[in-house]
N, C-alpha and C positions, 0 to 999 in steps of 0.2 A: 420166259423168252429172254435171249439175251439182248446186247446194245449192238449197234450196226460197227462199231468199234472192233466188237472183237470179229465178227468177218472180216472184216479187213486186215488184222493182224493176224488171223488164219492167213492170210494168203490168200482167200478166197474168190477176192476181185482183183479188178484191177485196173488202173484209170486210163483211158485211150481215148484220145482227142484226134480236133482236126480242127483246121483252121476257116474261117467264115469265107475266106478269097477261095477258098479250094472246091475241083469240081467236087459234084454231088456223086462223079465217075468215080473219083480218086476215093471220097470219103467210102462210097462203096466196096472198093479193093480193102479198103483197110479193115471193115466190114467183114468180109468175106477172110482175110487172111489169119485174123483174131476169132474168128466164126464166134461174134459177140452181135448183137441186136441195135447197141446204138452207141454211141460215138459224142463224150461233152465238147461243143464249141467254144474253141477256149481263143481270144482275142488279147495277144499278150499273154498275161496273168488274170485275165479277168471272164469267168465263165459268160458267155452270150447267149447260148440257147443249147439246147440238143438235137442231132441229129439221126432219126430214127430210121428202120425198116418200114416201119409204116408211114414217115413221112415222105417217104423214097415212093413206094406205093400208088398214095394219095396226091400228091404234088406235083410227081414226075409220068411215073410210069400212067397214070389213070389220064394225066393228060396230056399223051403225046408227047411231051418236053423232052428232047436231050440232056439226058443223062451228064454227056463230055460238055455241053455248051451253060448247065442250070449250074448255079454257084450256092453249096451248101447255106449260105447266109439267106436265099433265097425263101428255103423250102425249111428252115429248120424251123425248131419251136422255139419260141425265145421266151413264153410265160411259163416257167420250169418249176416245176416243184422239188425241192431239196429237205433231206433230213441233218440232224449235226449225228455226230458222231456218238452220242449218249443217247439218241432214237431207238429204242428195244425193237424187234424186226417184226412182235407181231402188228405194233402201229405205223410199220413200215407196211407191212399187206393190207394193212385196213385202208388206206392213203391209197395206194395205188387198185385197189379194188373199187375204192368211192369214186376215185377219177380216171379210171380206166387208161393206166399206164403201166409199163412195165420197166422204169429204168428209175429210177433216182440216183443223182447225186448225191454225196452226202460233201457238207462245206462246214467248215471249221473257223466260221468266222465270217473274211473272204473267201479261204482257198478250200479250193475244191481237194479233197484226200482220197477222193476216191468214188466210184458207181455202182450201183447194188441193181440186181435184175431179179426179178421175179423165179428166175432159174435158180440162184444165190438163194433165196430166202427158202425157196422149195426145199433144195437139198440139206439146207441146213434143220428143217421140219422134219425132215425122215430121216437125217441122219439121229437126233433130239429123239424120234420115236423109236427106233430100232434099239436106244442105251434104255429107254425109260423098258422095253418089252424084256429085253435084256436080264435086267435088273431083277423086274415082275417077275420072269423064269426062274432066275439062280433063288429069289427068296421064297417059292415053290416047294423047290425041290432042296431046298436046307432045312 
């Protein structure tokens, strides 16, 4: 498996924030216009928590709360689990299977370089399987 480094020099993610003062309405739009799952809160230069779909969920929508009126800061996570960038992506799924998340940051230090979601690490697995079956065919049939 490779390092969460090279997903990210794929292209593969890519980092989108939102600010802790900001509605949980607005982090929603951004949500929805990235059609991405969660959102790091970023305070300044300095990561504060994440804000998820299922904090939206859980937080907001499960109890009653306005959306336009709850302030991301409110509802996010702020005890965040991060990998660095030399993170190989299978102890990326192992982490977020043990703790039943689906987003990680990866930080580089302080800074954050970037977000890996369980969607990322998925396709990067079948993409990995279709080269390895690939392979397994052409040395077959040579």
């Amino acid at each position: 498996m490779k390092p969460v480094s090279e997903l990210l020099r794929q292209g593969q993610t890519t980092l989108r924030t939102v600010e802790p003062g900001a509605s949980v309405f607005d982090a929603l739009k951004r949500l929805s216009e990235y059609e991405i799952g969660a959102l790091v809160v970023m305070d300044g230069g300095s990561m504060v928590g994440v804000m998820s779909e299922r904090d939206y969920t859980r937080k907001v929508a499960l109890q009653g709360r306005s959306s336009k009126e709850t302030l991301v800061a409110e509802i996010m996570t702020a005890d965040v689990f991060t990998v660095g960038p030399a993170t190989r992506t299978r102890d990326c799924m192992a982490l977020m299977r043990e703790k039943r998340i689906r987003h990680l940051p990866v930080v580089d230090g302080e800074r954050v370089i970037g977000m890996i979601s369980i969607r990322d690490l998925m396709a990067d697995m079948i993409k990995d399987h279709e080269m390895t079956i690939a392979q397994l065919k052409n040395y077959i049939h040579s």
